[in-house]
NUGU-49090 format. One line per 10 residues: number of its first residue (from 1); their letters; for each residue x, y, z of N, C-alpha, C. Coordinates in Angstrom, 2 decimals, padded with zeros to 5 digits. Each point is the difference from the previous one (the first is absolute). Layout:
NUM = a = X/Y/Z/X/Y/Z/X/Y/Z; ...
***
This chain:
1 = xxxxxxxxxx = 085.15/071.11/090.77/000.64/000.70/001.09/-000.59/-000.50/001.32; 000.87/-000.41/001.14/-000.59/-000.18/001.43/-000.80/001.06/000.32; -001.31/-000.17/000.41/-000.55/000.96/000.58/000.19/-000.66/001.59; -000.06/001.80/000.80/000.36/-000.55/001.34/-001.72/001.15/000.46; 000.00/-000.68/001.24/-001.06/001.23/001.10/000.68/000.93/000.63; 001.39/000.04/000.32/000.67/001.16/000.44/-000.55/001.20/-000.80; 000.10/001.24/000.49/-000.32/001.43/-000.36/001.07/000.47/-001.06; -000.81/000.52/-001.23/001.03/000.48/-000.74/001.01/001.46/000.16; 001.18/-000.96/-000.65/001.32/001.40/000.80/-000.18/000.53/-001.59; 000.92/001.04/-000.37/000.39/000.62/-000.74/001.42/000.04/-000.09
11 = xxxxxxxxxx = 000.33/-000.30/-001.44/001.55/-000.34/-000.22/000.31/000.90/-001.48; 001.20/000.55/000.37/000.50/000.84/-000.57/001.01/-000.91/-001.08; -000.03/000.00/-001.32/000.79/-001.04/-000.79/000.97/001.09/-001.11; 001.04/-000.30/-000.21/000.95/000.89/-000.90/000.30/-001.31/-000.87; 000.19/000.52/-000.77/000.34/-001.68/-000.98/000.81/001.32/-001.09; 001.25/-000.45/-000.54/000.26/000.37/-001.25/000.04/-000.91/-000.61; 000.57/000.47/-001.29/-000.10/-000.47/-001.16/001.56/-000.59/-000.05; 000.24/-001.09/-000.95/001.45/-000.62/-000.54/000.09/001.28/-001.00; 001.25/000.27/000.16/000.88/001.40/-000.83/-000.51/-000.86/-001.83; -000.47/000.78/-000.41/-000.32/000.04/-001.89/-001.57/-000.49/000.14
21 = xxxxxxxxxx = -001.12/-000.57/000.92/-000.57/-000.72/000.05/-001.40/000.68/-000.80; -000.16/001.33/-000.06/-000.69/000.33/-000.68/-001.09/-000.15/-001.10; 000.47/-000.36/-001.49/-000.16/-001.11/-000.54/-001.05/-001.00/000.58; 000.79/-000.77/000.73/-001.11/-001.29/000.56/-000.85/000.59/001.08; -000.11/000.76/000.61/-000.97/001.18/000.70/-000.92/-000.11/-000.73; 000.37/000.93/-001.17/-001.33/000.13/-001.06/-000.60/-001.13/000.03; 000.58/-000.80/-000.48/-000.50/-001.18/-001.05/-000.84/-000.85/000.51; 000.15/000.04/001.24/-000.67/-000.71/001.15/-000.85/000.92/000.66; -000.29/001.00/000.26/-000.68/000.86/000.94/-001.73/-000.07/-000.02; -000.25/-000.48/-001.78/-001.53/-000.72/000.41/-000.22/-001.23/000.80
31 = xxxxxxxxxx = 000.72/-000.36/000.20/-000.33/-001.38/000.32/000.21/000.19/001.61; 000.80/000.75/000.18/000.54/000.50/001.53/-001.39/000.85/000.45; -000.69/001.34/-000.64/-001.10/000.71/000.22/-001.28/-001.22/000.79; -000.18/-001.05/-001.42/-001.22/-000.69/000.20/000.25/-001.00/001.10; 001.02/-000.51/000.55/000.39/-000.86/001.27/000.05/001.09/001.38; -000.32/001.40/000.12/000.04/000.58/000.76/-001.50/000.40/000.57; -001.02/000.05/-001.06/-001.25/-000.02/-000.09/-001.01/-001.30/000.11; 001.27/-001.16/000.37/-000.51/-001.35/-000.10/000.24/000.06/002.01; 000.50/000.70/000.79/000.04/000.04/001.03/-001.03/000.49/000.78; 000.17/-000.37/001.10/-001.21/000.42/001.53/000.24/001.55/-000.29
41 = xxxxxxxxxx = -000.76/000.97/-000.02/-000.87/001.11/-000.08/001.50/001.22/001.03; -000.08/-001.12/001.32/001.32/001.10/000.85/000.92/-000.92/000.55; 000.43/-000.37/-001.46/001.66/-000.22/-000.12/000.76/000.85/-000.43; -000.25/001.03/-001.21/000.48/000.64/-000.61/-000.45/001.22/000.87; 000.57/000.69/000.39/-000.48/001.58/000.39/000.26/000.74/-000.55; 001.09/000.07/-000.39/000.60/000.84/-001.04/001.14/-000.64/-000.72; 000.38/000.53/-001.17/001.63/-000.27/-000.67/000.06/000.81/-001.16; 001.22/-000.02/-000.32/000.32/000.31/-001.45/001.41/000.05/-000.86; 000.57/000.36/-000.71/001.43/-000.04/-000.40/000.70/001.16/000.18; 001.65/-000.42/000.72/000.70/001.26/000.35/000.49/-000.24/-001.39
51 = xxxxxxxxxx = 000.25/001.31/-000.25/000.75/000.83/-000.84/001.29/000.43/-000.33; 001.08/000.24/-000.62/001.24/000.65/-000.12/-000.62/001.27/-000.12; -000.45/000.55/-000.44/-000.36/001.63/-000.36/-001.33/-000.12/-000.47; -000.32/001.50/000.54/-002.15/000.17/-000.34/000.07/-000.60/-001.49; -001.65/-000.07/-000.15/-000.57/-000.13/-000.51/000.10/000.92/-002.01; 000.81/000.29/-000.73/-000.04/000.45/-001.03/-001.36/000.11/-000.98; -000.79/000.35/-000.44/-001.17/-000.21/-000.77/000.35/-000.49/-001.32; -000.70/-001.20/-000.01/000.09/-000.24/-001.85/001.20/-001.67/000.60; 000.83/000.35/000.97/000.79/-001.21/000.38/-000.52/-000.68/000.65; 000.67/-001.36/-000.01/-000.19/-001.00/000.49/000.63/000.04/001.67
61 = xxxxxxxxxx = -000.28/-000.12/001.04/000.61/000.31/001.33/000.98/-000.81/-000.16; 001.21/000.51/000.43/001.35/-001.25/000.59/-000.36/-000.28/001.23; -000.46/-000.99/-000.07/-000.25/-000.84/001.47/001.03/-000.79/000.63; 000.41/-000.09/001.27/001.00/-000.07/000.13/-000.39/-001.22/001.65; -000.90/-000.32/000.22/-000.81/-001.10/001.17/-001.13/000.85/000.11; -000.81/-000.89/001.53/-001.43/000.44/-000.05/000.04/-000.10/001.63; -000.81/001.27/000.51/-000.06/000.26/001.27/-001.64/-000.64/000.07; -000.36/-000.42/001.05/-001.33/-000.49/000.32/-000.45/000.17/002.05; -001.22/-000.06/-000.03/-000.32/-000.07/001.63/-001.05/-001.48/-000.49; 000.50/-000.69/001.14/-000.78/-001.47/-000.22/-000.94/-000.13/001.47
71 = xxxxxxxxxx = -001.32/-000.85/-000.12/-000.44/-000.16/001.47/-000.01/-001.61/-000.46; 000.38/-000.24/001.00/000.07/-001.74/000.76/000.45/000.09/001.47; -000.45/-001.19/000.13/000.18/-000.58/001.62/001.35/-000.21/000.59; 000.92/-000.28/-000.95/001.16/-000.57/000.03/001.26/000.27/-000.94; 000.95/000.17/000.22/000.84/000.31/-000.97/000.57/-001.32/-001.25; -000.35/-000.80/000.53/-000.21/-001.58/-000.96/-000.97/000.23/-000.30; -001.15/000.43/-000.14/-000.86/-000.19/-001.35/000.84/001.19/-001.02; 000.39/000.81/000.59/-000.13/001.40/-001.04/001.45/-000.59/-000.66; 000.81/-000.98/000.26/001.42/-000.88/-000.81/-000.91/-000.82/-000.73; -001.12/-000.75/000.71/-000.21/-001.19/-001.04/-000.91/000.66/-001.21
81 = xxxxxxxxxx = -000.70/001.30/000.25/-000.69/000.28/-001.32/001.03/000.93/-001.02; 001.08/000.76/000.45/000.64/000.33/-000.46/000.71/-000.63/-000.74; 001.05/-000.81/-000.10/000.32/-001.48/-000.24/-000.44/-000.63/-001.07; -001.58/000.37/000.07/-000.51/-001.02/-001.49/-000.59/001.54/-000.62; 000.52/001.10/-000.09/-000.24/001.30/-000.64/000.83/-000.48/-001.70; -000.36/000.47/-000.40/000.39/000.11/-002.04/001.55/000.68/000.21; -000.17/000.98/001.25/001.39/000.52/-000.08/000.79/-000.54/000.34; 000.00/-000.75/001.28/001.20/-000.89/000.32/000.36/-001.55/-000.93; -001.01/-000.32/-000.21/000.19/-001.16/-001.04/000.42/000.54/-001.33; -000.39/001.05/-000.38/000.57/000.46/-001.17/001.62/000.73/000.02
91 = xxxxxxxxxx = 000.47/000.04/001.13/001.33/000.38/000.31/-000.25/001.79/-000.49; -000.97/000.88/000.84/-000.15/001.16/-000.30/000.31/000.45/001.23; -000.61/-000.64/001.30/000.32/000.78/001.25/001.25/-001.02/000.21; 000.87/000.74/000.97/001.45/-000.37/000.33/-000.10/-001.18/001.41; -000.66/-000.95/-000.02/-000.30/-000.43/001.43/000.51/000.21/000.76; 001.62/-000.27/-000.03/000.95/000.50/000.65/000.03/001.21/000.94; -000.52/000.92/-000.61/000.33/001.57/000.89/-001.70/000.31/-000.33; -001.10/-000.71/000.43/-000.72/000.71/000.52/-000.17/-000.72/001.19; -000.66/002.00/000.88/-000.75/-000.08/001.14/-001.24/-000.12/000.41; -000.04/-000.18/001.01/-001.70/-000.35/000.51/000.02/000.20/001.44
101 = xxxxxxxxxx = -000.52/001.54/000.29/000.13/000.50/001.06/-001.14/-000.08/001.25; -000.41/-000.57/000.71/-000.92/000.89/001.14/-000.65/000.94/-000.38; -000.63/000.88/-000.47/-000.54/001.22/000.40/-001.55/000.49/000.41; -000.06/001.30/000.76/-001.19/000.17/000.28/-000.48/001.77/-000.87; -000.76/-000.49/-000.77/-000.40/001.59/-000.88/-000.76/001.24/001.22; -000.09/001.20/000.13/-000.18/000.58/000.73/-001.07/001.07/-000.90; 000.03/-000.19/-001.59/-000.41/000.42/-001.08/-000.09/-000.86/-001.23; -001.40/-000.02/-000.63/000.47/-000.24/-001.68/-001.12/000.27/-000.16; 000.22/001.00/-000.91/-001.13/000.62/-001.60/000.64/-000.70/-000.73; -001.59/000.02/-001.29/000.16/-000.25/-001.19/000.34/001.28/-000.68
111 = x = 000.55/-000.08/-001.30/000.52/000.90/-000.95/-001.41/000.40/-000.65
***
């Protein structure tokens, strides 16, 4: 990834999923976990997978894309690491219709 000296922004990313993609979600999601933990410390601020409906116990979540807060300098790094993510090469996130917003948090707890 380019590293730049500019000040890191915070970017708001929506990514869904290709309609049935599920399946390859799973199947891939270790490999997606351990490439996320292979990153700079505050790239990741937060993320996780949206949903069709809560959480059921005993089920498997229908995941349906993955909301995330990213810090980088630039909105080209947060495409070029995204980009070589398990999800987009694995045809799980929709490249097509995701966003990657600007944003500034005003709040975030941990759970």
């Amino acid at each position: 990834m380019a590293s730049s000296t500019a000040p890191l922004q915070e970017w708001l990313v929506i990514a869904p999923d290709f309609e049935g993609a599920l399946e390859k979600r799973l199947a891939v999601r270790p490999e997606h976990i351990s490439g996320l933990k292979a990153d700079a410390e505050d790239f990741w601020l937060w993320g996780g997978a949206m949903l069709e409906e809560p959480i059921a116990e005993g089920q498997t979540p229908k995941m349906k894309g993955s909301a995330m807060l990213i810090g980088a300098s630039t909105r080209e790094e947060v495409v070029e690491r995204l980009k070589k993510d398990v999800y987009v090469q694995g045809e799980v996130w929709d490249w097509s219709k995701v966003q990657i917003i600007p944003f500034k948090s005003a709040l975030r707890k941990a759970l």
